[in-house]
N, C-alpha and C positions, 0 to 999 in steps of 0.2 A: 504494500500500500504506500502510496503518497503522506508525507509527512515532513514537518518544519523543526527541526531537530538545530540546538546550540550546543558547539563544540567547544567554544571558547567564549568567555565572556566578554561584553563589549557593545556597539552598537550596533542601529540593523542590520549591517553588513552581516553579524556572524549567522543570522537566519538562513539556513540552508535545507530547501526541500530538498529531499531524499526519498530513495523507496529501502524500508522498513520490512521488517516481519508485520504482521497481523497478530497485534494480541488475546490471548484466550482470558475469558472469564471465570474468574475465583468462584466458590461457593457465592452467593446471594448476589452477583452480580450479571450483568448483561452485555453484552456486545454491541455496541449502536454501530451502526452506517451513518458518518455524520455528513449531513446536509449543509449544515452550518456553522460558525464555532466565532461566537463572542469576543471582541480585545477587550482586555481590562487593565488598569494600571500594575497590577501586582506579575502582567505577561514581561510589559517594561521593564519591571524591576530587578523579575528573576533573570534576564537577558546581559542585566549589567552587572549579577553579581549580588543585587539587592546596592549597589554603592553607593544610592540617597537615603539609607537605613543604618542608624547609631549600629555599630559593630557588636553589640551586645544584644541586638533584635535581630538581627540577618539571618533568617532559614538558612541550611544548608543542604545545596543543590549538589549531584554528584553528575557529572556531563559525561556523556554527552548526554541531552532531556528534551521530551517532547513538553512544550508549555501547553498551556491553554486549560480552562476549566468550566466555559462557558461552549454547552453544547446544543443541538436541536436535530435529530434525525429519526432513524427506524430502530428496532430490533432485531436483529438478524441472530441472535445463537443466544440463547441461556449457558449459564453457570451452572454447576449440581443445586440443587437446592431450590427452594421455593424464593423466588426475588421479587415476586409481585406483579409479572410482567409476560408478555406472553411474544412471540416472535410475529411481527408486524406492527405492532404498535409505536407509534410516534410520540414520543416523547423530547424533552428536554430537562435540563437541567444545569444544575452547579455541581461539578464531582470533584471529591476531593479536598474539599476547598476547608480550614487550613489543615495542614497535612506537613509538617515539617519533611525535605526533603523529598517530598514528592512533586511537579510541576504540574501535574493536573490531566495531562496525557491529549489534553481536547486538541490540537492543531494535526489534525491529523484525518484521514478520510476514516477511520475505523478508531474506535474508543470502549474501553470497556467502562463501566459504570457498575459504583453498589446501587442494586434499585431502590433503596430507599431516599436516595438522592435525586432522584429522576420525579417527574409529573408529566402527565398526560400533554402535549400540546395543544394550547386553544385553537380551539375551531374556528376557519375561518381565518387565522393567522399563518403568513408561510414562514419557512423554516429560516430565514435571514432576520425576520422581528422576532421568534423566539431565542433565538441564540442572543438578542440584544437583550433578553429580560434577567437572566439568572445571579449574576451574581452584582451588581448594578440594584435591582429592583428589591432582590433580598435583603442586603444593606439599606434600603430604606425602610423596609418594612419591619427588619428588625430594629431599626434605631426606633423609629416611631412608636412601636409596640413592645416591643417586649423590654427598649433601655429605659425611652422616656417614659414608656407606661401608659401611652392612648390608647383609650378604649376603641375597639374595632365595631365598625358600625354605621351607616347612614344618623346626623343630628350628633352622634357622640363626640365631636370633635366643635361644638359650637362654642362659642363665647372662649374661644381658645385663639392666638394668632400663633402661627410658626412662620418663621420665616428662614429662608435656604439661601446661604452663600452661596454662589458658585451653580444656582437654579438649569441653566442649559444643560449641563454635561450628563452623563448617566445615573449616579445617582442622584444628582439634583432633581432633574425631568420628573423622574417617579416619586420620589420625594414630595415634591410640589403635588401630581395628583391624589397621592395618596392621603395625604392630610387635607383634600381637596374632597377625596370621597366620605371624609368623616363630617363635611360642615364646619372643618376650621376656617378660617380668617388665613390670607396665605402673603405674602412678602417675598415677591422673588428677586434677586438680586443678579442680576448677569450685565454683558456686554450690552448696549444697545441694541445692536443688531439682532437681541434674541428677545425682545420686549414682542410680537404679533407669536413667536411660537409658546413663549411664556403665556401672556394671556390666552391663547386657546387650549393650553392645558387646565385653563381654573386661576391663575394668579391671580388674586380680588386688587394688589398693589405692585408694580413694576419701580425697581431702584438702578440706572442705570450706573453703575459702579466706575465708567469709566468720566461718566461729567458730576456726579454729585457722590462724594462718600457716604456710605449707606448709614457709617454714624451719627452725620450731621442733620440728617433728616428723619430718622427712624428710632423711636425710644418704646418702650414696655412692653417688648414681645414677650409671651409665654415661654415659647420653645425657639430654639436658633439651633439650626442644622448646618454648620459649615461644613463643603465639601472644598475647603481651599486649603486653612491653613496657612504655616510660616510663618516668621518673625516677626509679622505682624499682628497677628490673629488675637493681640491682647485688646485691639480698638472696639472690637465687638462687644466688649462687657459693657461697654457704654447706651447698648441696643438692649437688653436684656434687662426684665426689671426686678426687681430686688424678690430674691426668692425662687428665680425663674434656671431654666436652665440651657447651656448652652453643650452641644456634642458635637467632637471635633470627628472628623473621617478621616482626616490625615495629622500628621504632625505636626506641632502646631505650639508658638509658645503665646500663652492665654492667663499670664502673669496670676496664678490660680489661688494668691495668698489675696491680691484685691478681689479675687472673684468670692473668696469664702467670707468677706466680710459683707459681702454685699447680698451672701445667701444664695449666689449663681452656684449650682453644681452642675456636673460633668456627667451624664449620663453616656456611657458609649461601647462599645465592643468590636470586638472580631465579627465577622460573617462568616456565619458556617454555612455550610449545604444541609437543606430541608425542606424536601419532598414536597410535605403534606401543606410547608407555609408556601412552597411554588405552586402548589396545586388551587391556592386562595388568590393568589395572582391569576392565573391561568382563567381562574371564572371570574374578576375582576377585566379581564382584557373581553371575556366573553358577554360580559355587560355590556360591555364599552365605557366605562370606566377607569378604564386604562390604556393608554395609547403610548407603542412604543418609541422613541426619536431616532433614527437611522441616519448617522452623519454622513456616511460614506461604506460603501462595500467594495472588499479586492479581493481576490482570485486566491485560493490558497496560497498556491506559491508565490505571490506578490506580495506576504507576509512583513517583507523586507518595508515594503513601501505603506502598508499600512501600518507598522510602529513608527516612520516616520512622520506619517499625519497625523496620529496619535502625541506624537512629542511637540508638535508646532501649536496645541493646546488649542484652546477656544471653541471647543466640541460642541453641536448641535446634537446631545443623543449620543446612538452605540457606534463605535466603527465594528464591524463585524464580515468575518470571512467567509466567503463563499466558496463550499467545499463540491458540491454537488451540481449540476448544473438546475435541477429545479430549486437549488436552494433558495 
């Protein structure tokens, strides 16, 4: 099989399609035929080594590694065991995800998967917007629910504002409708240029970050979701109002000794892979209450050039690879 494999760490350049063995499924896992397959930032990272990651946080990857962890395709072969899943079924998912030492295996036309990582794909959606939802969508849906602790639900989210740094990009996007499907109050914060696809996901207020700083204009939000981060990311306590709280997604220094007098706590975690919370997405999209954002799609082996587009930043949504040609 076709597959995007790094021999050496560093930049696009070390992305190198290759043809591979076809991996066999463990006990409780599955064999997908991948259709499609997700870029996320942590593809970047592990590419470079993790080298934007304090040396005391850095997974350790053993090369040569198939990345990817963002998938969407069929069933083609069971594992021994009962995985939940039956051979044709279309599925997607987040596999693996974290997993020290392991890169997730998804760049590649064949993947195996434990099934309980996997959910049915929405209907009516093709295999290039589901590979955009998995690990993008889960991070927000975990931050929202299970960090900050919103109740899930049409009205459960009223009289609450959140507001999303960094609102265009993949978790931002889902972020925004998701606190969108509960009846929050939403503040989306991006580029100018993303204020017409922000407001038609739900954002009830647009802060163009690049002419007005969003602290000069924005005070007593509930919830603040940054998906930016860095050395600046202390200016946001000024947004947030006393009691309230803010969660970073990336690293982020958030001067956290003013943030505790002022009652801000830090609600936030890792994203894991889970099924049953993709499968709540999955009939979310089948609402239509959730719409996925598709920056751009490359060709498997073009791999090289969409981590480049990925790095020149300013994301509309998922960049995501097309493994299959219906993908």
């Amino acid at each position: 099989m076709g597959a995007i494999r790094v021999h050496e760490f560093g930049g696009p350049e070390v992305l190198r399609y290759e043809q591979v063995p076809v991996p066999e499924p463990a006990p409780g896992e599955v064999l997908v035929e991948v259709h499609a397959a997700g870029l996320n930032p942590p593809d970047w990272y592990a590419r470079t080594g993790f080298a934007n990651i304090p040396a005391e946080l850095r997974a350790r990857l053993t090369l040569p590694f198939v990345p990817g962890t963002d998938i969407s395709g069929v069933v083609v072969a069971l594992g021994p065991g009962d995985s939940g899943w039956a051979v044709g079924d279309e599925v997607f998912g987040l596999v693996r995800f974290p997993s020290a030492g392991d890169a997730g295996r998804g760049h590649a036309q064949y993947a195996t998967a434990p099934g309980t990582h996997l959910a049915r794909k929405p209907a009516g959606l093709d295999h290039v917007g589901a590979a955009g939802i998995p690990m993008a969508g889960l991070t927000a849906y975990q931050f929202l629910f299970d960090h900050i602790g919103l109740e899930r639900g049409p009205g459960k989210g009223a009289g609450r504002t959140v507001l999303v740094n960094g609102a265009a990009g993949g978790v931002g996007h889902f972020t925004v409708q998701l606190a969108k499907a509960i009846d929050a109050q939403v503040v989306a914060v991006a580029d100018g240029r993303h204020e017409e696809f922000l407001r038609g996901l739900g954002a009830d207020r647009f802060v163009d970050y690049t002419a007005t700083p969003v602290e000069e204009v924005v005070r007593d939000v509930d919830h603040l979701v940054d998906t930016v981060g860095g050395p600046d990311a202390h200016r946001l306590l000024r947004v947030v109002r006393r009691g309230g709280t803010l969660s970073p997604v990336f690293l982020g220094e958030y001067h956290r000794e003013r943030a505790g007098e002022l009652g801000i706590t830090f609600p936030s975690g890792q994203v894991h892979s889970d099924g049953a919370q993709l499968g709540e997405l999955a009939r979310l999209v089948e609402q239509g209450l959730l719409t996925v954002g598709v920056d751009s799609v490359f060709p498997l082996a073009r791999a090289a050039d969409a981590h480049e587009r990925a790095e020149r930043g300013h994301l509309q949504g998922k960049i995501v690879l097309r493994v299959a040609e219906d993908g």
